[in-house]
N, C-alpha and C positions, 0 to 999 in steps of 0.2 A: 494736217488733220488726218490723221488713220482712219481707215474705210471702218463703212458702221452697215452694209450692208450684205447678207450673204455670199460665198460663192455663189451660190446655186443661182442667187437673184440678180447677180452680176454675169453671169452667163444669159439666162433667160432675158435680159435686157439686151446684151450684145445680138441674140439672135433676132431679137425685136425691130432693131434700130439697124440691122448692118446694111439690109437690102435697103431704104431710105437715105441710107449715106450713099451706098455705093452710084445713086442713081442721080443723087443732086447736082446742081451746081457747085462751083468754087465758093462762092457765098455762104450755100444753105449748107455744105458741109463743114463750114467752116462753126455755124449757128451749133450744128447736131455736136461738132466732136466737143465744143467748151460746156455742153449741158451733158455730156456722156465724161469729160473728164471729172467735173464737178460733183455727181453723183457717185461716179465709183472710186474717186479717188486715184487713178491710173497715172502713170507719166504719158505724155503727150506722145510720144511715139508709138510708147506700146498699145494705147488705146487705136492709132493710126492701124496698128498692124492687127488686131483683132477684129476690126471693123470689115477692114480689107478683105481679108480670107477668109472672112467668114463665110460659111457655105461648102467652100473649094475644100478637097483632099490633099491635102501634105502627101506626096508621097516621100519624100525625103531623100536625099541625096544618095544615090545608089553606091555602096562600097561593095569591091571586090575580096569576097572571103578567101581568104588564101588560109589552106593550111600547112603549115611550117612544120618538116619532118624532125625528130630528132638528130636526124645524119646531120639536115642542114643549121640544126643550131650547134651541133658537135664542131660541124666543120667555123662554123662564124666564128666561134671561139678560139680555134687553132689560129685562125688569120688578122682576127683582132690581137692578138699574141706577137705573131710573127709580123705584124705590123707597129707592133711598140705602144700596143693600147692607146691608140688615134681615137679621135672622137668621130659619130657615125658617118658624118657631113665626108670628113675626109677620105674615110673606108670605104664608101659607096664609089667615091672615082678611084682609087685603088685597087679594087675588086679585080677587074678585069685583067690588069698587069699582073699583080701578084696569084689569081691562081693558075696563071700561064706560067709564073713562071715557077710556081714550088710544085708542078706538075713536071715541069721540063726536068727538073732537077731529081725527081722520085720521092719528095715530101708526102705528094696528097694523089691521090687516086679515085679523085671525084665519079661519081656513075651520070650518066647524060641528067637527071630529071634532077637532083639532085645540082649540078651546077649550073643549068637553068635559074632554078630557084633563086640560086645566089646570085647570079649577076639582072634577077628581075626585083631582087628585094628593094625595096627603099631606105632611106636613113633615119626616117622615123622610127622602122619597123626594126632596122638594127640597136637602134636605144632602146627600142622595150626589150631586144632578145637576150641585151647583152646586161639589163638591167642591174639582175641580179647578180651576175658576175661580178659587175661592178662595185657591186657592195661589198661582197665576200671578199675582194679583194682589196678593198681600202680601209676594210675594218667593220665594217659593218656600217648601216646608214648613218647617216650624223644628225643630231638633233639638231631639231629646227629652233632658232630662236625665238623662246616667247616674247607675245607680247608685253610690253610694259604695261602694269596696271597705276591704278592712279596715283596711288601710294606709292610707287617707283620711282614716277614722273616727279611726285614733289619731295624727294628724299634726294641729297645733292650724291653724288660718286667722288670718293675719296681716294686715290691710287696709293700705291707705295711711298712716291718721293712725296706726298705733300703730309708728311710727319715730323719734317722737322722745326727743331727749337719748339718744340711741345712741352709741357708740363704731368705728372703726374694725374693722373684722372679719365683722361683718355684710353679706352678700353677697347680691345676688340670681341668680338661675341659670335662664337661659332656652335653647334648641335653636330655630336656624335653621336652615331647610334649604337647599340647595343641586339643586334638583334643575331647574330653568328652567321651563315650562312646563306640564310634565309629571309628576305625583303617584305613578310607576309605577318597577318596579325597584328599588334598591338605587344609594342616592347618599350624597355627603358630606353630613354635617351639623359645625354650629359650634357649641358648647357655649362659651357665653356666660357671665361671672360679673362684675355689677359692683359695688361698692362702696357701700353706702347713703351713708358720712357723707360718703365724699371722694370718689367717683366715678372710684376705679383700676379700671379694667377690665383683664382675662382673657380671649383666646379660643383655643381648642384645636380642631382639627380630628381628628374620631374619622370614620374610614369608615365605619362604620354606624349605628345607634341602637340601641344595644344599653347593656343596665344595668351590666352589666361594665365595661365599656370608660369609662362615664360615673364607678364608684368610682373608675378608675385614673388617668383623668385627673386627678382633684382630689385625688389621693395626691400625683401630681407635680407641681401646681399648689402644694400646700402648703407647698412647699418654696422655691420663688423669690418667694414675698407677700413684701412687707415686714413685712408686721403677719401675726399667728398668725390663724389661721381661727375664727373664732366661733360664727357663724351661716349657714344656709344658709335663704334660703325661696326657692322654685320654686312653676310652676302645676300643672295636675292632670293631668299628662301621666303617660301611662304606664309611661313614661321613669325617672320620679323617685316615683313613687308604688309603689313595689315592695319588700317586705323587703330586698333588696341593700341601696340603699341608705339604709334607715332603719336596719340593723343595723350599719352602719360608722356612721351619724352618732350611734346610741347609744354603742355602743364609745369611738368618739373623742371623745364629749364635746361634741359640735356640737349646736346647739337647729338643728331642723329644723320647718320649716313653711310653710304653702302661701298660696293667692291663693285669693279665692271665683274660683268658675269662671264663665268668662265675662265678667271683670270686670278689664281689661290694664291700668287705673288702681291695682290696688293691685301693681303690676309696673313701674310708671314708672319708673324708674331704669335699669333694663334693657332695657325695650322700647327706650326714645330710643336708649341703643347699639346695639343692634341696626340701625337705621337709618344714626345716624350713622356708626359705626366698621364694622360689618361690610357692610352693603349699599353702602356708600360704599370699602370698598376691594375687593370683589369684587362687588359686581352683581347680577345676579341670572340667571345663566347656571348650566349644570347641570353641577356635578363628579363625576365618580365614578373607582372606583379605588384603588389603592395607593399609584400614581405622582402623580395632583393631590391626595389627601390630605397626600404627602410635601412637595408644591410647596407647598400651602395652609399647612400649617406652617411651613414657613421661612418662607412671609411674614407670621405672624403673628408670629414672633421679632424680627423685625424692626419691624414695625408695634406692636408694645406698648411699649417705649422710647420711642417716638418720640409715643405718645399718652399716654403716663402724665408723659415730663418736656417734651412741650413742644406741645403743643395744653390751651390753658386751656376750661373750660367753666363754662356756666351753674349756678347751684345757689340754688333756693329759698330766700326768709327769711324768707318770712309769705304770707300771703293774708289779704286781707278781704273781707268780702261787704255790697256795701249795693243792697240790693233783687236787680236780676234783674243786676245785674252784681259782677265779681268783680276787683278791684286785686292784682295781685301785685307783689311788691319780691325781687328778686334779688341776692344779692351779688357784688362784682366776681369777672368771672371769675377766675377759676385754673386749673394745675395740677391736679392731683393732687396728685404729688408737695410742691409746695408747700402744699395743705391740711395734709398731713402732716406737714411742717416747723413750721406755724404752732401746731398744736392742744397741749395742755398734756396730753392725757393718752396723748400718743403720747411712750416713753421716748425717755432720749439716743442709746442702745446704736442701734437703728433710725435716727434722726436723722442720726447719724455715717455710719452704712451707706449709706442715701441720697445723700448730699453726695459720698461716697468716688464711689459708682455713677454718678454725675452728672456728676462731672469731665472724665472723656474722650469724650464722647457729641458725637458731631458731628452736629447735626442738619442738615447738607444730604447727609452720609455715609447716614446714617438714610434719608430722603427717598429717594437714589438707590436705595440697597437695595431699598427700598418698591418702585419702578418695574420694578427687573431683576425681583423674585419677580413681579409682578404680568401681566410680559411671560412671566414660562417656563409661569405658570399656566393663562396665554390657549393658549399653543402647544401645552400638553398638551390642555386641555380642546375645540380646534378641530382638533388634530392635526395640526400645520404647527409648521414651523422655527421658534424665536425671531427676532425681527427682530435687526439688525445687532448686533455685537459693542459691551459697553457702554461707554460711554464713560469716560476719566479721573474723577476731581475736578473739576479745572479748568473740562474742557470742558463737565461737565455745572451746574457753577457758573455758565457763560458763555450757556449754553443756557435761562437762567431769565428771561434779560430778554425774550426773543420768543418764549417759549415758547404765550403767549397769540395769536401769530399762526397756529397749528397746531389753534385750535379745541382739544376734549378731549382731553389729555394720557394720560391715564387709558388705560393698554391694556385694562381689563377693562370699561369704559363704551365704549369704540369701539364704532360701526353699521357693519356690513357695507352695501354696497350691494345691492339687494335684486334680483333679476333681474326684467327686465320678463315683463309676461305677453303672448305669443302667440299664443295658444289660439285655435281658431276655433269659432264657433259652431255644432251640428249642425242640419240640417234635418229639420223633423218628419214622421216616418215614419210618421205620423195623419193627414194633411192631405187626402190625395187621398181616403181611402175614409171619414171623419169624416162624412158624410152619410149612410152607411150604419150605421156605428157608432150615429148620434145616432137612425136608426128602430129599432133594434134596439129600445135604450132607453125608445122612446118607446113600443113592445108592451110588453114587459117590464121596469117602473123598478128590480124589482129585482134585475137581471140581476148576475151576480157579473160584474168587470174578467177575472178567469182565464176563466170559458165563455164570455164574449167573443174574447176573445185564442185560443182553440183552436178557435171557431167561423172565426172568422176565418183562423186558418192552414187550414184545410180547404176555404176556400170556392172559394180560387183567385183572392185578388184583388191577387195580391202576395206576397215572400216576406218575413216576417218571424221573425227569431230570438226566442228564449225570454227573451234578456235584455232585448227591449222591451218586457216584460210590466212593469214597475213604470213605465214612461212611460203606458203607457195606465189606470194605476189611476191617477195621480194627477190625468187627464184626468176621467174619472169620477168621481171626486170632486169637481173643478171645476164640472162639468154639476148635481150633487146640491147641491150649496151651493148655484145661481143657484134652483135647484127650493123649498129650503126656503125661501130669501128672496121667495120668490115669494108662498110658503103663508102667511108672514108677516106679510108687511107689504103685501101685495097690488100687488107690485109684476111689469112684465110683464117676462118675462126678455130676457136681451140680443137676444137673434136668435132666430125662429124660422120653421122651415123643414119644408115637408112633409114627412113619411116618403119616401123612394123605393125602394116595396116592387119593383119589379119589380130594383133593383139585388142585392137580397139574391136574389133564384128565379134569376135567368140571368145569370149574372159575365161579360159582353161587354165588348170592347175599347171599345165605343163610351159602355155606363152607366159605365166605369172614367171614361173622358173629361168623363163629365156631372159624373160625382161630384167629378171634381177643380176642374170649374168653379164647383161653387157649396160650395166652402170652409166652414167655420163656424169663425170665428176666437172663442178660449174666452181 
């Protein structure tokens, strides 16, 4: 039962009741806490422990602040390094050896407060310093596995090996996206489906990613296959992992079922299309719209003909494994279509359909077609005219012998020429008064970049705007790195140059002039 009574009311009762518990018997507080859990709904402990302390001040467990210099996380880095990137547990009993002895040797040139720090740090506090590190170096964080939703849970996983001795109908079903560069907005996607035993692919272009739009497609896909629909397996997209469509593929009578996640090897069938048919007839440039949806489809009415009866492809017929290497045997290419001719347990009735369907298929007609949609696809998606009006038959029959002197054919694989860069480089707006900046610093290291920068607009030594406030933080920051590497490794920093205290007390034409003479290049 879920509580039904306020915070507020659930507090002002604990305070009500807690001095009466604290006071009773074994008994009577045993009477108070099942009328105090009853009422507010609590776990038996937690109500124990509110009753308890009630009254009393938590002061809470006192932790010692330490603040961690950049020298000393510079240095942690070094010796997590020179340690063979150990995990913290082991580096903390390490510490002491090793920086005795990459000191001994002229590695590291720790300053006292400084290797203190290190040999007082903990291993906890080495996991968080190195955290980051550790990311950057393994590639970035790794995603965490989600949880399975319900729909995952009653969808069975299909791996690679358990496809054989299958039949025709069995399909796999992946989502490409179409967006270029750019992960943002609302763009086309390709709802992909290919064939396990013969390898007939399927592509439909839906405008959105939406689970609707993904039944309907495959309503009206079902109806121009050759062969009846069987089987569906997809990955763990959210796309396809949704009651929608598990509850059409129960109705309908289709086994449905996924890929382990993370794992495009028990997807092979599909992924390879994916590449070869979709990213090879449109690219990887970004659609969106009604109107390149509408382009995108016609060109795939066209482009599926033309890949199902007359681009043959590769198809597995064994793998062996002897030791660390792996023999494969492929059978000759085909078709599609022709697999389906060949196979015995594909009926006449389809047989005959195909052969009918095949007859008037002109595949240089095909090909052309391919081109025009591929050229109105480009014009929508760059927003510019279709090039020239298309050619005949003939002419584009004629067109095929030197077509290869025109370099990439392909209007949706065509490079824009890129425009040069002219930019000029700005002049640093730090440069003349850098000598004063750098004593500033040298008073105060830990002078913040912003009370610089407004000290600085006040002083009179020059006009500078508010937007060159992140040019001089990142100067600063420059200056703090040469300092920790200093702290380091004892090393002496690039350049160093006396304060010129009288530049900062009296801002004359003449110390402007000195300061710009002796520069300090970072």
């Amino acid at each position: 039962m879920r509580r039904q009574i306020k915070l507020t009311t659930r507090r002002d009762l604990t305070a009500a009741i807690s001095q009466r518990y604290q006071a009773a018997d074994r008994n009577g507080k045993k009477l108070i806490l099942d009328e105090f859990v009853k009422l507010t709904s609590y776990h038996r402990k937690h109500a124990i422990r509110l009753l308890t302390t009630e009254g009393h001040t938590y002061q809470g467990r006192k932790v010692g602040h330490r603040i961690y210099l950049e020298a000393v996380k510079e240095a942690l880095i070094v010796l997590w390094e020179a340690s063979d990137r150990i995990c913290g547990k082991r580096l903390k009993s390490l510490l002491p050896s090793l920086i005795e002895a990459m000191e001994r040797h002229g590695h590291l040139h720790l300053q006292d407060g400084v290797k203190e720090q290190l040999l007082a740090i903990s291993a906890a506090t080495i996991d968080r310093l190195l955290r980051p590190v550790r990311e950057m170096a393994s590639g970035g964080r790794k995603k965490k596995a989600a949880r399975l939703s319900r729909v995952r849970k009653l969808v069975p996983v299909r791996t690679f090996a358990d496809w054989e001795g299958i039949g025709p109908g069995f399909m796999e079903m992946d989502m490409v996206v179409h967006c270029g560069t750019k992960l943002v907005g609302t763009f086309v996607h390709s709802l992909v489906l290919t064939d396990v035993a013969t390898g007939w692919t399927e592509c439909l272009a839906i405008p959105v990613r939406e689970q609707t739009l993904i039944v309907e497609a495959i309503t009206g896909l079902r109806r121009r296959l050759p062969f009846p629909l069987l089987g569906l397996d997809t990955d763990n997209d959210s796309a396809f992992m949704n009651d929608t469509l598990w509850d059409y593929c129960q109705k309908q009578g289709i086994v449905f079922t996924r890929s382990r996640a993370y794992r495009k090897n028990d997807q092979a069938w599909v992924e390879q299309k994916n590449g070869a048919v979709v990213r090879k007839l449109i690219g990887y440039g970004r659609l969106e719209g009604l109107s390149e949806t509408a382009a995108l489809r016609r060109l795939y009415e066209s482009s599926r003909l033309y890949i199902n009866f007359f681009q043959p492809s590769f198809k597995l017929k064994s793998k062996t494994r002897e030791g660390a290497r792996v023999h494969k045997k492929y059978e000759l290419p085909e078709t599609p279509c022709r697999r389906l001719l060949l196979r015995d347990d594909v009926s006449s009735e389809i047989k005959a359909a195909l052969k009918r369907q095949m007859e008037p298929l002109d595949p240089v007609l095909l090909l052309k077609s391919i081109r025009e949609a591929q050229d109105m696809l480009m014009a929508l998606s760059k927003d510019r005219t279709p090039e020239t009006a298309a050619p005949d038959a003939s002419t584009f029959v004629k067109s095929l012998a030197t077509a290869w002197r025109t370099g990439e054919i392909r209007p949706t694989h065509r490079q824009e020429a890129k425009p040069g860069k002219h930019g000029r480089t700005r002049p640093d707006p730090f440069a003349a008064v850098w000598p004063v900046l750098l004593g500033w610093l040298e008073e105060r290291p830990d002078m913040e970049a912003k009370s610089m920068f407004k000290r600085l607009q006040a002083s009179g030594f020059g006009e500078f705007h508010d937007g060159q406030l992140r040019t001089l933080q990142r100067r600063v920051r420059v200056w703090r790195k040469q300092i920790v590497q200093q702290l380091v490794y004892g090393a002496e920093p690039q350049s160093t140059q006396r304060p010129i205290d009288e530049l900062h007390l009296i801002p004359t034409e003449q110390n402007i002039e000195d300061a710009a003479s002796r520069r300090l290049e970072i």
